[in-house]
C-alpha positions in Angstrom: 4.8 145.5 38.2 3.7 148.1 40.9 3.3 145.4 43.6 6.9 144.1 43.0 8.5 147.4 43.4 6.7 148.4 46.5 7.4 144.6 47.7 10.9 145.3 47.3 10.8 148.0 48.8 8.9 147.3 51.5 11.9 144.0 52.0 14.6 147.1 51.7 13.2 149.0 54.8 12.7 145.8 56.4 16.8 145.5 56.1 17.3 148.7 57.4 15.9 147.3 60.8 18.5 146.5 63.7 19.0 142.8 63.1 17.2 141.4 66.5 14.1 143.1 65.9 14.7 142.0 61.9 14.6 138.6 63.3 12.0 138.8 66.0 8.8 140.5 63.4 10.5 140.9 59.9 8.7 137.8 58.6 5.2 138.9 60.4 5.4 142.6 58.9 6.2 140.9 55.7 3.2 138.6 55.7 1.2 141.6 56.8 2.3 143.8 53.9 1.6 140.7 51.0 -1.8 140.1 52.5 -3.1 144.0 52.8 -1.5 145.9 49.7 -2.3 143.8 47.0 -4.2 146.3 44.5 -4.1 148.5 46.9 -1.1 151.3 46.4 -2.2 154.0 48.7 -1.9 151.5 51.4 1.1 150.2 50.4 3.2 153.2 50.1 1.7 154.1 53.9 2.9 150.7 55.1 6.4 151.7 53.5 6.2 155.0 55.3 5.4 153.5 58.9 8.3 150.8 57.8 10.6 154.1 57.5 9.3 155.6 60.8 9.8 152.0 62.6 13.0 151.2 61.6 14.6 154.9 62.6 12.3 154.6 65.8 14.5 151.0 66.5 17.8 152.4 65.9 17.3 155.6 67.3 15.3 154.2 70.7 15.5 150.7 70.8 19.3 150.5 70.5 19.8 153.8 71.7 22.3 155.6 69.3 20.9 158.8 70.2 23.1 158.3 73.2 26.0 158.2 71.0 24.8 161.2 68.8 24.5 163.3 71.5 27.6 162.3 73.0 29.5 162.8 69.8 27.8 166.7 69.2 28.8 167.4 73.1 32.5 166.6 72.0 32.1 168.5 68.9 31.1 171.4 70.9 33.3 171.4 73.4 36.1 170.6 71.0 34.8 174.1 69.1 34.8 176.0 72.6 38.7 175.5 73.2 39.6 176.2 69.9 37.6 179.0 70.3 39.1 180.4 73.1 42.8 179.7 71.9 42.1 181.0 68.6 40.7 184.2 70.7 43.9 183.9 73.1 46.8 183.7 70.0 48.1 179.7 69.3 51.7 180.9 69.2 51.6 184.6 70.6 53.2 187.4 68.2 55.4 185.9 65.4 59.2 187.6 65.2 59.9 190.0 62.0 
């Protein structure tokens, strides 16, 4: 019962994977998990853990969304920096009585 929940788990992180690299070594990391966990749960849940790692590594490196990340928290910022200063300055100046 163990095996088939860290199996399916092990297929779920394997999903999480950018498709191209999915395609290129899913079915290779998936024969290598079958034929090194069986009875053996310690290694298992490391193998799901370096699954995690790899598939964050891919998105993150390989297809280079930090790129976006960054570029998305250096609008954010600057966004914050002008509302900032016009928040500082007065919108609307003094409002009539």
């Amino acid at each position: 019962m163990l095996d088939k929940m860290l199996r399916a788990a092990y297929r779920a992180l394997l999903v999480a994977h950018p498709p191209s690299f999915r395609d290129e070594f899913g079915d290779e990391m998936l024969l290598i998990f079958e034929e090194t966990t069986p009875d053996r749960p310690a290694l298992a849940i490391a193998l799901l853990a370096d699954c995690l790692v790899s598939a964050l590594r891919q998105w993150f490196i390989g297809y280079q969304a930090w790129k976006l990340a960054f570029a998305m928290g250096y609008w954010f910022a600057f966004l914050m920096l002008i509302l900032g200063l016009l928040t500082r300055r007065g919108l609307a100046g003094p409002l009539p009585h």
